[in-house]
MILOGU-781313 format. One record per residue (C-alpha): residue in one letter; y, x, z. Coordinates in steps of 0.25 Angstrom, whole numbers, padded with zeros to 4 digits, always signed. Example, Ala and Ser with C-alpha at 12.3 -4.5 7.8 and 13.67 -1.06 7.14 Angstrom:
<marses>
A-0018+0049+0031 S-0004+0055+0029 
</marses>
This chain:
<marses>
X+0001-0062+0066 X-0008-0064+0055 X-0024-0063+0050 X-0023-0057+0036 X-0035-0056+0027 X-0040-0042+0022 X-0031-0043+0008 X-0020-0033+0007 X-0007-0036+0000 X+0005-0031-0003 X+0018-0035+0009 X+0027-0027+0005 X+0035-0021-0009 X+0024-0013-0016 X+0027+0001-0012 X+0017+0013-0013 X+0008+0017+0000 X+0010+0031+0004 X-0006+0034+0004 X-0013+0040+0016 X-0018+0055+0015 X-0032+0056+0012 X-0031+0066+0025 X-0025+0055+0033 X-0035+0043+0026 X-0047+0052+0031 X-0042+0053+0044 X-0040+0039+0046 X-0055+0036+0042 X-0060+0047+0052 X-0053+0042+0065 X-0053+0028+0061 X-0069+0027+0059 X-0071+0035+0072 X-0062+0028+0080 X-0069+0015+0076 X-0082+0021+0079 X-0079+0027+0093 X-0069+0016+0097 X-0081+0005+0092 X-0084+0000+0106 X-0070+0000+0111 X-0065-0010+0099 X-0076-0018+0101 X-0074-0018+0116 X-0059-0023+0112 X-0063-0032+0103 X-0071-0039+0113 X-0059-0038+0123 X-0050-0044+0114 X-0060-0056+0110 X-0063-0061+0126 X-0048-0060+0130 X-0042-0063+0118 X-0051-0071+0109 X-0054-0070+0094 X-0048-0062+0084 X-0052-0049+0090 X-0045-0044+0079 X-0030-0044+0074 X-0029-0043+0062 X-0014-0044+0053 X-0009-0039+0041 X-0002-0027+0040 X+0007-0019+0030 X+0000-0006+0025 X+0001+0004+0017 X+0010+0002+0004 X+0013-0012+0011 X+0000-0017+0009 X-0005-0026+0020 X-0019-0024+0027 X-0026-0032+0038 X-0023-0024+0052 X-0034-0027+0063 X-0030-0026+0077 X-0036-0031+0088 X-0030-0044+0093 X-0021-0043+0105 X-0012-0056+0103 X-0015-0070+0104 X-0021-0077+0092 X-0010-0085+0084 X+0001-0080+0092 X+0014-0079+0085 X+0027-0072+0085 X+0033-0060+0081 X+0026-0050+0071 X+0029-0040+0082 X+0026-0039+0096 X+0032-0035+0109 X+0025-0028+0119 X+0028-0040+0128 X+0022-0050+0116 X+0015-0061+0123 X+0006-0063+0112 X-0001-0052+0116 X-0014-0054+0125 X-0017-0047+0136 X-0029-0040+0129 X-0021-0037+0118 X-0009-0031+0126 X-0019-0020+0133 X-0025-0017+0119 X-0011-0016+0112 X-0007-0007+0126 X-0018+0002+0123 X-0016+0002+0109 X-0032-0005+0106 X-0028-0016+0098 X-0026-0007+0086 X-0039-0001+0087 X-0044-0009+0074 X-0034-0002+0066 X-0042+0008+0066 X-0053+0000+0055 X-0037-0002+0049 X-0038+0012+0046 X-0050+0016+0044 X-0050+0006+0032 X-0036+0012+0027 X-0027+0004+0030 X-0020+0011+0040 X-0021+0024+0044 X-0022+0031+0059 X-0006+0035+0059 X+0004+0027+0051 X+0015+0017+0051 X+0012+0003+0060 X+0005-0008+0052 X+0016-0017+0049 X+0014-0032+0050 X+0018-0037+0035 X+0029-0047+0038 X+0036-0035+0046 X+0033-0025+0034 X+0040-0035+0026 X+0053-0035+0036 X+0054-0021+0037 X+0069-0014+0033 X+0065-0009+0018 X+0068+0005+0023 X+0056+0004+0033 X+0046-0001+0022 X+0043+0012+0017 X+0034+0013+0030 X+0024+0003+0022 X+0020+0013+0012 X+0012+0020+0023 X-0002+0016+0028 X+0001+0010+0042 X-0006+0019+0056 X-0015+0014+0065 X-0005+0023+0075 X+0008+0029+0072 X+0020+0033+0078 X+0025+0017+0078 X+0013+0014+0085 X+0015+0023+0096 X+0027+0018+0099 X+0022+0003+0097 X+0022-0002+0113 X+0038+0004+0113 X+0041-0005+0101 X+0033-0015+0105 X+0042-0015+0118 X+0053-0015+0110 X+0050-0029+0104 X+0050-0035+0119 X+0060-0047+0118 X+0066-0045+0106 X+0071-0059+0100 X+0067-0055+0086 X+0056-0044+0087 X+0051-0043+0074 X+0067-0042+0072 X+0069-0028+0080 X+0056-0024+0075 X+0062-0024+0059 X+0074-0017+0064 X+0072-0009+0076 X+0060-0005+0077 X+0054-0003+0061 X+0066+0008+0059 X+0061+0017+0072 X+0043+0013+0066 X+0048+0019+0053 X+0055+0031+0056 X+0043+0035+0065 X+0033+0032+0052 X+0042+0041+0043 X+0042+0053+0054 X+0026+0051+0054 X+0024+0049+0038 X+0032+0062+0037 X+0021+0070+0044 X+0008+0061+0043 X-0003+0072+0043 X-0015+0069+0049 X-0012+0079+0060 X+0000+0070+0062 X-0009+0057+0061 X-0019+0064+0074 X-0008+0066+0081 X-0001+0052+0081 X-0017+0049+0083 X-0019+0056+0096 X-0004+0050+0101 X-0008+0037+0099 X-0020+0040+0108 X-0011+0047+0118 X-0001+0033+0117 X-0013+0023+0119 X-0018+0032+0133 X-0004+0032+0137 X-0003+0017+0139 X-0006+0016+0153 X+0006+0026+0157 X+0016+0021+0150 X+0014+0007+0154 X+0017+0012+0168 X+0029+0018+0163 X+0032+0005+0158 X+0029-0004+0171 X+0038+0005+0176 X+0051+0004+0166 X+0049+0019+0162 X+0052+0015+0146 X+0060+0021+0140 
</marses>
């Protein structure tokens, strides 16, 4: 994990960005901005939650790859240790993650920040997941087309994040299976969204991420008692 400053470069082979809809832009703005608004005392509440269990930074922040390959700064709030290292991906077991920071990945919170991420353009409500740039680098070159499209707060990857994650549970090599098992299926699912990304579409992967988020109690039960599939 590393701090970036605000300069945004190119990490991949120039190739031209599949630009937003004006449609979908505006729509972005006008959830972004009120969610901020309304959720205000909620991220300052989180904020001070990370800060007395956690410490200082509050805020995560890494590069990312974006749209047409270009890196951004990606602000998360912080649910690992400070300095820890390893792998670029993490497990749903990684033990650098903080108690704190396992409840507010459970419940989806620590991504709330992404929300000034898009308000400011450089990610949009529904898209692709924002790709750390080393992993971009590594991806198979049939899968890089995906880096022409401006990466999603939410999307049809991210709802299926704590599966993967699972997935990545005591693997030797995860950053390994990741590149070759788990890119292919993330792709796959960006193309079948791309292909029909509307903004009715967007609403509707809005209101299942709200639906996945409120189902975290249950299906951690299902999980205390082996019922994955």
């Amino acid at each position: 994990m590393r701090t970036v400053d605000e300069t945004p470069h190119v990490v991949l082979p120039a190739t031209s960005p599949a630009r937003l809809p004006a449609s979908r832009r505006i729509l972005d703005v006008v959830v972004a901005l009120t969610l901020l608004v309304v959720l205000a005392p909620l991220l300052a509440l989180l904020a001070l939650l990370v800060a007395v269990t956690s410490g200082r930074p509050v805020l995560f922040r890494q590069a990312r790859t974006g749209e047409g390959g270009r890196e951004f700064t990606l602000y998360k709030f912080r649910s690992m240790r400070s300095g820890s290292a390893g792998p670029q991906v993490a497990g749903g077991a990684d033990p650098r993650v903080t108690a704190t920071g396992r409840l507010l990945r459970r419940l989806g919170l620590d991504e709330l920040p992404q929300l000034w991420n898009v308000l400011r353009g450089d990610m949009t409500l529904v898209g692709p997941r924002p790709e750390i740039p080393d992993l971009a680098r590594r991806y198979p070159p049939e899968h890089q087309w995906v880096f022409r499209y401006r990466p999603g707060l939410t999307g049809p990857c991210q709802l299926r994040s704590r599966a993967y994650a699972a997935q990545l549970d005591g693997r030797p090599d995860p950053e390994a299976y990741y590149l070759r098992v788990l890119v292919p299926r993330r792709t796959a699912l960006d193309a079948e969204f791309l292909d029909r990304a509307s903004v009715r579409n967007v609403l509707r992967y809005v209101a299942r991420t709200a639906l996945y988020v409120l189902r975290v109690p249950r299906d951690a039960d299902r999980g205390r008692r082996g019922g994955w599939s």
